[in-house]
VEXGUGU-154374 format. One record per residue (C-alpha): residue number from 1; residue in one letter; x, z, y. Coordinates in pm, 1 decimal. Layout:
<pts>
@i:NUM&aa:A&px:X&pz:Z&py:Y
...
</pts>
This chain:
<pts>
@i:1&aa:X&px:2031.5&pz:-344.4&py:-3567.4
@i:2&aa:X&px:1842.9&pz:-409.7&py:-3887.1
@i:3&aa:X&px:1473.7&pz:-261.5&py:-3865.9
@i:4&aa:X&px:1497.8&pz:1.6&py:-4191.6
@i:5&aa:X&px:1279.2&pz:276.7&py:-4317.1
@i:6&aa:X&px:1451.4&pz:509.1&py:-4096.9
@i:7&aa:X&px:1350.5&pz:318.1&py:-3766.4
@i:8&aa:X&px:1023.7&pz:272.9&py:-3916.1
@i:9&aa:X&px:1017.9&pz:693.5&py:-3875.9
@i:10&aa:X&px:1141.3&pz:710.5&py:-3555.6
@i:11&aa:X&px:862.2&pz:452.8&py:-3459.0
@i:12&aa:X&px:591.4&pz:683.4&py:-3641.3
@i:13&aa:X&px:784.1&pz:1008.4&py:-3479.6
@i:14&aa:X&px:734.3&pz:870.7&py:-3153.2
@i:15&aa:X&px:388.2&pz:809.1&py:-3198.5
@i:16&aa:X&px:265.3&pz:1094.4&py:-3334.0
@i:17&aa:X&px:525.9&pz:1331.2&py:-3187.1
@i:18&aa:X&px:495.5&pz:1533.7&py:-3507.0
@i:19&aa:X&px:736.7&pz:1522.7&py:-3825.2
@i:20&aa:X&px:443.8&pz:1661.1&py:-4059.0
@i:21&aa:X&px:229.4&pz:1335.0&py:-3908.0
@i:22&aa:X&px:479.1&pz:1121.9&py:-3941.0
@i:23&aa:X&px:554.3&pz:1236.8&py:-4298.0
@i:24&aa:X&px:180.2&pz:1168.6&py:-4410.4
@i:25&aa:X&px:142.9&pz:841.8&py:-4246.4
@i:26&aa:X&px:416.0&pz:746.3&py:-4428.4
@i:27&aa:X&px:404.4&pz:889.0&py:-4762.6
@i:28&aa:X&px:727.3&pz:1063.2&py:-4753.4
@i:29&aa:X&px:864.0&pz:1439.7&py:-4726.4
@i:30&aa:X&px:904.8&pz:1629.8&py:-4424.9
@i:31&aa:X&px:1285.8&pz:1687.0&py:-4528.1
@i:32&aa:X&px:1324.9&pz:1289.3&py:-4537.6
@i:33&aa:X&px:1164.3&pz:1255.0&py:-4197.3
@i:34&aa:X&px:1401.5&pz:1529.6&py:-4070.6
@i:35&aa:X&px:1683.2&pz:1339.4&py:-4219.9
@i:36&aa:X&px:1612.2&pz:1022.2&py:-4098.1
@i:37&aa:X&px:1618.2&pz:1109.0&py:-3747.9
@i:38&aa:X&px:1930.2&pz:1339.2&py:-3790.3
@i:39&aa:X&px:2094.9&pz:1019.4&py:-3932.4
@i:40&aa:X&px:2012.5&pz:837.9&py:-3645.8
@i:41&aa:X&px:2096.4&pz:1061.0&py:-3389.7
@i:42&aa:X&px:2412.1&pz:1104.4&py:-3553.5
@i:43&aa:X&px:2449.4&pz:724.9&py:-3569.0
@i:44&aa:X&px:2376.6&pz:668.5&py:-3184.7
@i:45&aa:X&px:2558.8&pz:1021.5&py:-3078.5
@i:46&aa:X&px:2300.7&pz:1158.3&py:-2883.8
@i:47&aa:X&px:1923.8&pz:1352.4&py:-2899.4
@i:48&aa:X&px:1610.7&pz:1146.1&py:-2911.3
@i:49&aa:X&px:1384.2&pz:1443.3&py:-2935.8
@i:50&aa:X&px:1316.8&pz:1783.4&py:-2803.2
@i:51&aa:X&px:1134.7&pz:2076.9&py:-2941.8
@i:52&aa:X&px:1002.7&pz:2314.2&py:-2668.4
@i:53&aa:X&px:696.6&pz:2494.3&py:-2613.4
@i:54&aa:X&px:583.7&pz:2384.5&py:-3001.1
@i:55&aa:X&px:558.4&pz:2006.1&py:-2847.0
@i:56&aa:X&px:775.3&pz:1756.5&py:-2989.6
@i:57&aa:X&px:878.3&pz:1543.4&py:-2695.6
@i:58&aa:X&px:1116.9&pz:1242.7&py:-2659.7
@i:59&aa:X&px:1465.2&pz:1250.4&py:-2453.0
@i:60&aa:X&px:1531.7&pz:987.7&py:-2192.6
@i:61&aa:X&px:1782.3&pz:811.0&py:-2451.8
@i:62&aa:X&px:1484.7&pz:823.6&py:-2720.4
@i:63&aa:X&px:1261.6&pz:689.4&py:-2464.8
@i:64&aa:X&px:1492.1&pz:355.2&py:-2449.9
@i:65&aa:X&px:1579.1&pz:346.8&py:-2824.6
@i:66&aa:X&px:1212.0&pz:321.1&py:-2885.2
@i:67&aa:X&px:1153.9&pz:38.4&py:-2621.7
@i:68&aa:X&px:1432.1&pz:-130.1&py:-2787.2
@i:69&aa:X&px:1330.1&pz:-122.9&py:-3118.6
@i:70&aa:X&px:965.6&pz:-236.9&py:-3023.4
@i:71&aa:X&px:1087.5&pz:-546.0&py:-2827.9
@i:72&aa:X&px:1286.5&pz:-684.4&py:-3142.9
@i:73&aa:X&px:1009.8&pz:-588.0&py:-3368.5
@i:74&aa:X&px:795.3&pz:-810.1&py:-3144.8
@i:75&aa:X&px:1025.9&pz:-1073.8&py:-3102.1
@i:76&aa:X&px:1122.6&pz:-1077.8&py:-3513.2
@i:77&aa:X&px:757.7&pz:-1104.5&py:-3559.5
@i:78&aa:X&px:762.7&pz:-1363.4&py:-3354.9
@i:79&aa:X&px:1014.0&pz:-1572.4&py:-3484.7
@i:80&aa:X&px:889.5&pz:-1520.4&py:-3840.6
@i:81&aa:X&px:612.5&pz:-1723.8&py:-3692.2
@i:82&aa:X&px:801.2&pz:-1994.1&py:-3524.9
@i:83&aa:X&px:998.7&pz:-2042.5&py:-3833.5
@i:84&aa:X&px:671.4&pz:-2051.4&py:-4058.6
@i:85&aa:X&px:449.5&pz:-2327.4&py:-3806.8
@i:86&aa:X&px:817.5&pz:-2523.0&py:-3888.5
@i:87&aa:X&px:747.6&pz:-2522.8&py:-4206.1
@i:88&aa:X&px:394.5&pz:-2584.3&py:-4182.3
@i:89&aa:X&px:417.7&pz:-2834.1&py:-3936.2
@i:90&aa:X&px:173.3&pz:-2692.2&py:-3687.9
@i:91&aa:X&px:176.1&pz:-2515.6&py:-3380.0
@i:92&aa:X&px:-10.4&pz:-2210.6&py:-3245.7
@i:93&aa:X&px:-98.6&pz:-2075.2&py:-2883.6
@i:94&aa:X&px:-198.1&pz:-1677.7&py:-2904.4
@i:95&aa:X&px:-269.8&pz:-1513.4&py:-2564.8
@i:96&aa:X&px:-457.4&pz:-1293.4&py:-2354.5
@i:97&aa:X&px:-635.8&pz:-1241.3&py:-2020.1
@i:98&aa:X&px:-776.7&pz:-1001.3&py:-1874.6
@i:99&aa:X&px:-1153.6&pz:-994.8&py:-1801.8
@i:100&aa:X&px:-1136.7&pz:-1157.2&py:-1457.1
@i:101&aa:X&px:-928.4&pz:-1396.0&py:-1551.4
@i:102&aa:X&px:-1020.8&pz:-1515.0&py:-1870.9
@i:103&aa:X&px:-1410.3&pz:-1471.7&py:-1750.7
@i:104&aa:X&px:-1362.6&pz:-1645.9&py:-1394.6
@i:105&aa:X&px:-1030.6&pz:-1755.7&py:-1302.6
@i:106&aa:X&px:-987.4&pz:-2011.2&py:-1612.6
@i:107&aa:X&px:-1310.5&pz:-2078.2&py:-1729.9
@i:108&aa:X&px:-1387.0&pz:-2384.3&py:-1498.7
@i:109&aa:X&px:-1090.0&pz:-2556.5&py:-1681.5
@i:110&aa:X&px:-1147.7&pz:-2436.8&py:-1991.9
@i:111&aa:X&px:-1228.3&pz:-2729.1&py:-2210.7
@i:112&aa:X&px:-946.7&pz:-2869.7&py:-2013.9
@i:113&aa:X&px:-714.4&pz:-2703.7&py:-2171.1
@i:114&aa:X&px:-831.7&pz:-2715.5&py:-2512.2
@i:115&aa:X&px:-802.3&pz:-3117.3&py:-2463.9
@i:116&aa:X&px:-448.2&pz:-3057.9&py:-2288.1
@i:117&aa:X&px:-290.8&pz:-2849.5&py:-2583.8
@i:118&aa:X&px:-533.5&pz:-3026.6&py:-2873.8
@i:119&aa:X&px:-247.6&pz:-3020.9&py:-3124.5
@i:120&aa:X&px:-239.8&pz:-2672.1&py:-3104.7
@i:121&aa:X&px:-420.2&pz:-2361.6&py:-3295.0
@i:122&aa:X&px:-581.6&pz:-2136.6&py:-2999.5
@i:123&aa:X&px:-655.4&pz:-1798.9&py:-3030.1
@i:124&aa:X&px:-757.3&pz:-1642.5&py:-2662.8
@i:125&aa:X&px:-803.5&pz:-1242.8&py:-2677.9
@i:126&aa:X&px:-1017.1&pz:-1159.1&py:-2283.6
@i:127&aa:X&px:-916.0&pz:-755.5&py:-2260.8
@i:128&aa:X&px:-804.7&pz:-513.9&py:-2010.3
@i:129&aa:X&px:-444.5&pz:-482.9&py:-1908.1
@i:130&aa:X&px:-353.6&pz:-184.3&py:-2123.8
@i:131&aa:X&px:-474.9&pz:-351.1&py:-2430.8
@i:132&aa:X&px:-324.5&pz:-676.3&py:-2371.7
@i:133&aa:X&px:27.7&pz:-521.6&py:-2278.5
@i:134&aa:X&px:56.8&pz:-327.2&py:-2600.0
@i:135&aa:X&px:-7.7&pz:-697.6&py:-2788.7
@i:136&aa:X&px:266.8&pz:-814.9&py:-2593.4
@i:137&aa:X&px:478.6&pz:-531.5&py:-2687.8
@i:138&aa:X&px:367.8&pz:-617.1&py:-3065.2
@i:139&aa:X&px:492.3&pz:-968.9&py:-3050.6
@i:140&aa:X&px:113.3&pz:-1037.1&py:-3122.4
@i:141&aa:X&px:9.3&pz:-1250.9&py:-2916.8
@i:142&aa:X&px:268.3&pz:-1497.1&py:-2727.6
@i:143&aa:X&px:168.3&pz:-1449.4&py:-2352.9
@i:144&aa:X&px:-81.4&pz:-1281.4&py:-2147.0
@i:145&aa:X&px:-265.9&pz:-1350.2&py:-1824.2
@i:146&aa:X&px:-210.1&pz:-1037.2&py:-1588.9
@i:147&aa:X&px:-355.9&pz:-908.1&py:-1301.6
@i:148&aa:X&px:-310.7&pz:-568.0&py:-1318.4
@i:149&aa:X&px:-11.5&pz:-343.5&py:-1253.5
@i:150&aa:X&px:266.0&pz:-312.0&py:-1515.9
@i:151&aa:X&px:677.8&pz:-264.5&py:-1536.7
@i:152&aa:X&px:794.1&pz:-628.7&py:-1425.8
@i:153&aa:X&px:1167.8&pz:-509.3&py:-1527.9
@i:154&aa:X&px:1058.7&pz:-527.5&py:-1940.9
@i:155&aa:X&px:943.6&pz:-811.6&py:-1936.2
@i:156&aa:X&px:964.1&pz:-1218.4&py:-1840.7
@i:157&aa:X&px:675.3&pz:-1236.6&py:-1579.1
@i:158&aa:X&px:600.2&pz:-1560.3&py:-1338.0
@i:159&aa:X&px:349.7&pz:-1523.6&py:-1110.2
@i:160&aa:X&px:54.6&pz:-1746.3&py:-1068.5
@i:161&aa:X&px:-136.5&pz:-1663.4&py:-763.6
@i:162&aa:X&px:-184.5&pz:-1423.6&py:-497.5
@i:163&aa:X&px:-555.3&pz:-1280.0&py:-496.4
@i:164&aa:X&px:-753.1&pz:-1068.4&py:-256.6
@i:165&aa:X&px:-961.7&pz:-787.1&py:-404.9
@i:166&aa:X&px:-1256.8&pz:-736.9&py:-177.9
@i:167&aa:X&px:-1588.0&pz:-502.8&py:-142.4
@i:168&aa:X&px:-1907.7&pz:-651.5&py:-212.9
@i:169&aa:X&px:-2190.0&pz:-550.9&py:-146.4
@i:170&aa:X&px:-2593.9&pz:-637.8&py:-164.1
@i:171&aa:X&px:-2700.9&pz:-845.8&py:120.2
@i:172&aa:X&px:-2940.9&pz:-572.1&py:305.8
@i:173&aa:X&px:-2643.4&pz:-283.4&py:221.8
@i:174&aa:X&px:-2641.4&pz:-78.6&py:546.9
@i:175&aa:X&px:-2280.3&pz:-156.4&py:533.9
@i:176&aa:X&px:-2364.2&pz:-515.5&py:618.7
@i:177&aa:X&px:-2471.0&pz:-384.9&py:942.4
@i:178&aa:X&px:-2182.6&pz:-178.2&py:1039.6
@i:179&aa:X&px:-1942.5&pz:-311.3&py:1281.3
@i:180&aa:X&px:-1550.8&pz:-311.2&py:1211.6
@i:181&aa:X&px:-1639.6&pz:-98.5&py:912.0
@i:182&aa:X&px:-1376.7&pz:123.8&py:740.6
@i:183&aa:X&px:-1272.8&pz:316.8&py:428.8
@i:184&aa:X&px:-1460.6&pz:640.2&py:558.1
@i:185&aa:X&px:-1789.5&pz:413.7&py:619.8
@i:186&aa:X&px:-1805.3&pz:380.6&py:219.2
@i:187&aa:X&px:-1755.1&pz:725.9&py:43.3
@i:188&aa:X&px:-2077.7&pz:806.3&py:97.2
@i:189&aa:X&px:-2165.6&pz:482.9&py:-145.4
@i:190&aa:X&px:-2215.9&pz:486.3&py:-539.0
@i:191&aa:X&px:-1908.8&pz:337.3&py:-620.0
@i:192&aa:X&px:-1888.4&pz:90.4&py:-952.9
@i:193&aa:X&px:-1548.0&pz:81.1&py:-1072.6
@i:194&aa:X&px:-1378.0&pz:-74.5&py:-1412.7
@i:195&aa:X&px:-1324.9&pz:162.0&py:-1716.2
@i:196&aa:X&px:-1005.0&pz:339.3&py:-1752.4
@i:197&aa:X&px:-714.0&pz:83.6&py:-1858.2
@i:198&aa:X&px:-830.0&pz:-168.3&py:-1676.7
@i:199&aa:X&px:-616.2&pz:-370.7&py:-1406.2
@i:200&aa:X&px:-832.2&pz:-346.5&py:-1142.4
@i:201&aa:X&px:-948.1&pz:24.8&py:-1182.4
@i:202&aa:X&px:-541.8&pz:6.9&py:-1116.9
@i:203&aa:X&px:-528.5&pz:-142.7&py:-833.6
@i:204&aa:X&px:-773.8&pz:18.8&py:-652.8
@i:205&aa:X&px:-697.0&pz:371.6&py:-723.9
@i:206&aa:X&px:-368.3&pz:298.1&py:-591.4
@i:207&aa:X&px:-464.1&pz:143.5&py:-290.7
@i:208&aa:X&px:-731.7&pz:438.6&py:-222.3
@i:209&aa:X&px:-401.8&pz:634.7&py:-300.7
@i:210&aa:X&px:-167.0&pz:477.0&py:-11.7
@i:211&aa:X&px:-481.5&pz:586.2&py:201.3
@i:212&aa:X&px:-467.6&pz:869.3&py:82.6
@i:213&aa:X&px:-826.3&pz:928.3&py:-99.0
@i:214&aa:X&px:-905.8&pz:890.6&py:-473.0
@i:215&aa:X&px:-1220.8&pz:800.7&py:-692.4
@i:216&aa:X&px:-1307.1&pz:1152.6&py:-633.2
@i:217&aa:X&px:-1408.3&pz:1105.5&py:-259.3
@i:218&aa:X&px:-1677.6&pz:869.2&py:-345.9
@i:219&aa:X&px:-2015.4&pz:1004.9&py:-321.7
@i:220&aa:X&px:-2118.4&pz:884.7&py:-719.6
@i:221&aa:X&px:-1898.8&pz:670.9&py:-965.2
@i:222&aa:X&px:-2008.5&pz:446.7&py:-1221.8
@i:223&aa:X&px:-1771.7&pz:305.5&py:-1489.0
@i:224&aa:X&px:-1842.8&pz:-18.9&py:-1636.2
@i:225&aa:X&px:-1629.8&pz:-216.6&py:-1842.9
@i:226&aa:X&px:-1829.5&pz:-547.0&py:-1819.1
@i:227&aa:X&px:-1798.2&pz:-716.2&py:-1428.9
@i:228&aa:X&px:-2120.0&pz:-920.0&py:-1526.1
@i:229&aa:X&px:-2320.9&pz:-586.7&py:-1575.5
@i:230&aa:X&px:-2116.9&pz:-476.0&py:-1249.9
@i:231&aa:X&px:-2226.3&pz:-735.6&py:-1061.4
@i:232&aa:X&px:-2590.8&pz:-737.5&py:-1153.3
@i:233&aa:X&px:-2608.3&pz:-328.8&py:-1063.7
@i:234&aa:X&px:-2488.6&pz:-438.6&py:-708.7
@i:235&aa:X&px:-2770.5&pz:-717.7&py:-673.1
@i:236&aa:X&px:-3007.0&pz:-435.4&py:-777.9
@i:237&aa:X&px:-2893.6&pz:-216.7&py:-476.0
@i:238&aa:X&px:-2718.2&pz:35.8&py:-752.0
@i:239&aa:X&px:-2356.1&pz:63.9&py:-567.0
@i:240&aa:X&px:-2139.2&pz:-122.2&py:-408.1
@i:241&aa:X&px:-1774.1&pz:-236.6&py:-636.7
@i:242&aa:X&px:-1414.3&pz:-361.9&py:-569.1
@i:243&aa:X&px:-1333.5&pz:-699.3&py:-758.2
@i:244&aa:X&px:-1141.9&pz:-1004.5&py:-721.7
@i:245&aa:X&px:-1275.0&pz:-1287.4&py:-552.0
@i:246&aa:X&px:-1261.2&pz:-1523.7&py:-855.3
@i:247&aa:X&px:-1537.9&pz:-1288.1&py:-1053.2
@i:248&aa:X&px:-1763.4&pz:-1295.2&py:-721.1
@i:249&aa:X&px:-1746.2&pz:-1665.0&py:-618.8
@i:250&aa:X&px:-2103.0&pz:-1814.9&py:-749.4
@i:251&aa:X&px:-2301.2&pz:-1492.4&py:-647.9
@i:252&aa:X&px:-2143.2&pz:-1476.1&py:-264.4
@i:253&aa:X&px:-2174.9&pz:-1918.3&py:-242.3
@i:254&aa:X&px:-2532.4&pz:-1838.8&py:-319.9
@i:255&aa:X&px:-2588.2&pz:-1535.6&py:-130.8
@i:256&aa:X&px:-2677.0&pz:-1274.8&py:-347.6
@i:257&aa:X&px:-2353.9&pz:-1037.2&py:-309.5
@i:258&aa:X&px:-2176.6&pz:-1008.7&py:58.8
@i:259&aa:X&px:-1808.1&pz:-956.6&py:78.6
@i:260&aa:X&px:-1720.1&pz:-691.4&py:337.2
@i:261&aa:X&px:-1345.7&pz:-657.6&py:528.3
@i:262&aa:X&px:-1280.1&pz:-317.5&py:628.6
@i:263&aa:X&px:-1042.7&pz:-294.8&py:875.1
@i:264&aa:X&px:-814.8&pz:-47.8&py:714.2
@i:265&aa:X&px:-847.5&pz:-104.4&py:346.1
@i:266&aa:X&px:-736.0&pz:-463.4&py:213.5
@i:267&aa:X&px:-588.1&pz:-566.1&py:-99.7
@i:268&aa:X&px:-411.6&pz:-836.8&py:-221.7
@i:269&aa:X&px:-189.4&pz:-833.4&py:-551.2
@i:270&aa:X&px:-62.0&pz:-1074.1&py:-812.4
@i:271&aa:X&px:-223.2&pz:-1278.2&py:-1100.0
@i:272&aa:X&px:70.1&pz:-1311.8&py:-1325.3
@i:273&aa:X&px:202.3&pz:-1516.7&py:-1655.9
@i:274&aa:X&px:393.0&pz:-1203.7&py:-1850.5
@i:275&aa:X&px:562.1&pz:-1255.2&py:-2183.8
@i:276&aa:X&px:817.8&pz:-1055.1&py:-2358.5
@i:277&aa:X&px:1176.2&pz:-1170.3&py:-2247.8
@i:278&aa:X&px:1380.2&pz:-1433.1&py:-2452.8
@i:279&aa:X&px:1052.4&pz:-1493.2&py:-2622.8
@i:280&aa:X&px:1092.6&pz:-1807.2&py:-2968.5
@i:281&aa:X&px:852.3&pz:-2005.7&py:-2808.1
@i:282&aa:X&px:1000.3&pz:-2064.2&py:-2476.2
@i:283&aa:X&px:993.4&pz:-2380.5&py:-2433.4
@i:284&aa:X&px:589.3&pz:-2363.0&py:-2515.7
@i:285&aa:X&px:574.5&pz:-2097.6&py:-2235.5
@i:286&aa:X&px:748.3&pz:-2333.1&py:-1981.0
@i:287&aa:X&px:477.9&pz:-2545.1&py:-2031.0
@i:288&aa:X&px:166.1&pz:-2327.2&py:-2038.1
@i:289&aa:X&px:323.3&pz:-2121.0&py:-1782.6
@i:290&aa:X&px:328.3&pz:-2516.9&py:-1575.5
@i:291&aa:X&px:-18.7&pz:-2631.0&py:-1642.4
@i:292&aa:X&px:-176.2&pz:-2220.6&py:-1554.7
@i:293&aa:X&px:-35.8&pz:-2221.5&py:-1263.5
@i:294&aa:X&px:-135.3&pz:-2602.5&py:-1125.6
@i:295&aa:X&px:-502.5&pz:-2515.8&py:-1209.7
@i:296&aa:X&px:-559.2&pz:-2213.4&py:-1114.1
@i:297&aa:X&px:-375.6&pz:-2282.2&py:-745.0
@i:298&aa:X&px:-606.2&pz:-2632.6&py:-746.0
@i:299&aa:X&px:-528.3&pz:-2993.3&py:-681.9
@i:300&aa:X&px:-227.9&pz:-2845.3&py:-407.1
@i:301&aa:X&px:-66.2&pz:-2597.1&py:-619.3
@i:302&aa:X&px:291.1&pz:-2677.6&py:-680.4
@i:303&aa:X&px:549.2&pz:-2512.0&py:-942.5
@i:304&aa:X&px:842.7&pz:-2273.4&py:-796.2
</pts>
């Protein structure tokens, strides 16, 4: 399907879930915003929205048009790029990773990579999950390093390592003396945790959740959207924070955070290399996707 000005209103329908919005935002009538989606509906022979309750509110049908028509905006965005770097005669690499990641995971081979891909334009946005999903979905940026939680059926995802998420602590936390410590021996603590969005903030809300217990339990939170800052309130005996191992390395080699195992909370979950599927660039991705995953598994990592 051609992208037109009527898709362009169901796009601005479904984000503002109001035909008067809509209207404004794109300098047209009311009437035309009406008869754009009637034309459409009529088109596809179904309903993509319901009015109930004065709330404007999309059908499941609606729901997938608008998925569909995002992923071939992105991907004709994209290819109006590939076509243009042919004509140019240069080549681009856009992606993301969230903070762990881009902060920790791939920052000791770094400048490695800038030497490895040197005939290409980098552009490397570090955000959290939400953010960097919806610039996949945009056909913004190419590829994104993930290690949060998201729908793995919308999109081409690889993954690139397995990573435990662990407790740490400061090094004279009364926790440190506890033996065979558990959940219950922490919700007592000032709990640090990422801002909302983030991947991790994700992950551990849902594990608290297959436990059973929420943020909520915690004595005190603290939301922080900077694991640096995170990490320096825990040195200063401020709370005690969830994070991947990666972000925590230097501090617990040199003794100034301890990692704790409770015996009936652990979490593991997936780093991962997510782009939208049947992406232009491919072949590029192959690559990248090769070289992530040898160097963030080390010397021994080996490609599925």
């Amino acid at each position: 399907m051609m992208f037109d000005q009527r898709t362009q209103t169901f796009l601005e329908v479904c984000r503002s879930l109001s035909y008067t919005k809509a209207a404004k935002a794109l300098y047209i009538t009311q009437p035309a915003v009406t008869q754009h989606i009637k034309y459409l509906e009529s088109r596809y022979g179904t309903v993509f929205f319901t009015y109930a309750n004065r709330q404007l509110s999309l059908t499941p049908t609606g729901r997938e048009f608008r998925r569909y028509l995002e992923e071939g905006m992105a991907k004709e965005r994209l290819m109006t790029e590939k076509i243009r770097e042919l004509d140019r005669g240069d080549r681009t690499i856009k992606f993301g990773a969230t903070l762990t990641i881009g902060e920790y995971t791939i920052a000791p081979f770094i400048k490695d990579f800038h030497k490895e891909f040197k005939d290409y334009r980098i552009s490397i946005q570090v955000d959290n999950t939400r953010i960097l999903m919806n610039e996949i979905d945009k056909g913004f940026i190419h590829f994104a390093l993930i290690e949060g939680l998201f729908n793995k059926a919308d999109y081409d995802s690889r993954l690139l390592a397995l990573k435990d998420f662990i407790l740490v602590v400061h090094p004279e936390s009364d926790i440190v003396k506890k033996r065979n410590p558990t959940l219950s021996d922490i919700l007592d603590e000032t709990l640090i945790i990422r801002e909302k969005g983030s991947g991790s903030r994700e992950v551990l809300e849902r594990g608290l959740a297959e436990r059973n217990h929420t943020l909520h339990d915690f004595r005190k939170t603290i939301s922080i959207g900077n694991v640096s800052l995170m990490k320096k309130m825990v040195q200063d005996g401020l709370g005690i924070t969830f994070m991947y191992e990666d972000a925590a390395r230097k501090e617990l080699d040199e003794g100034n955070l301890v990692s704790i195992s409770l015996g009936d909370f652990g979490i593991s979950r997936e780093f991962n290399f997510v782009s939208i599927k049947d992406s232009p660039f491919m072949d590029e991705l192959d690559k990248l996707y090769g070289y992530f995953y040898k160097n963030i598994n080390g010397d021994n990592g080996k490609e599925d």
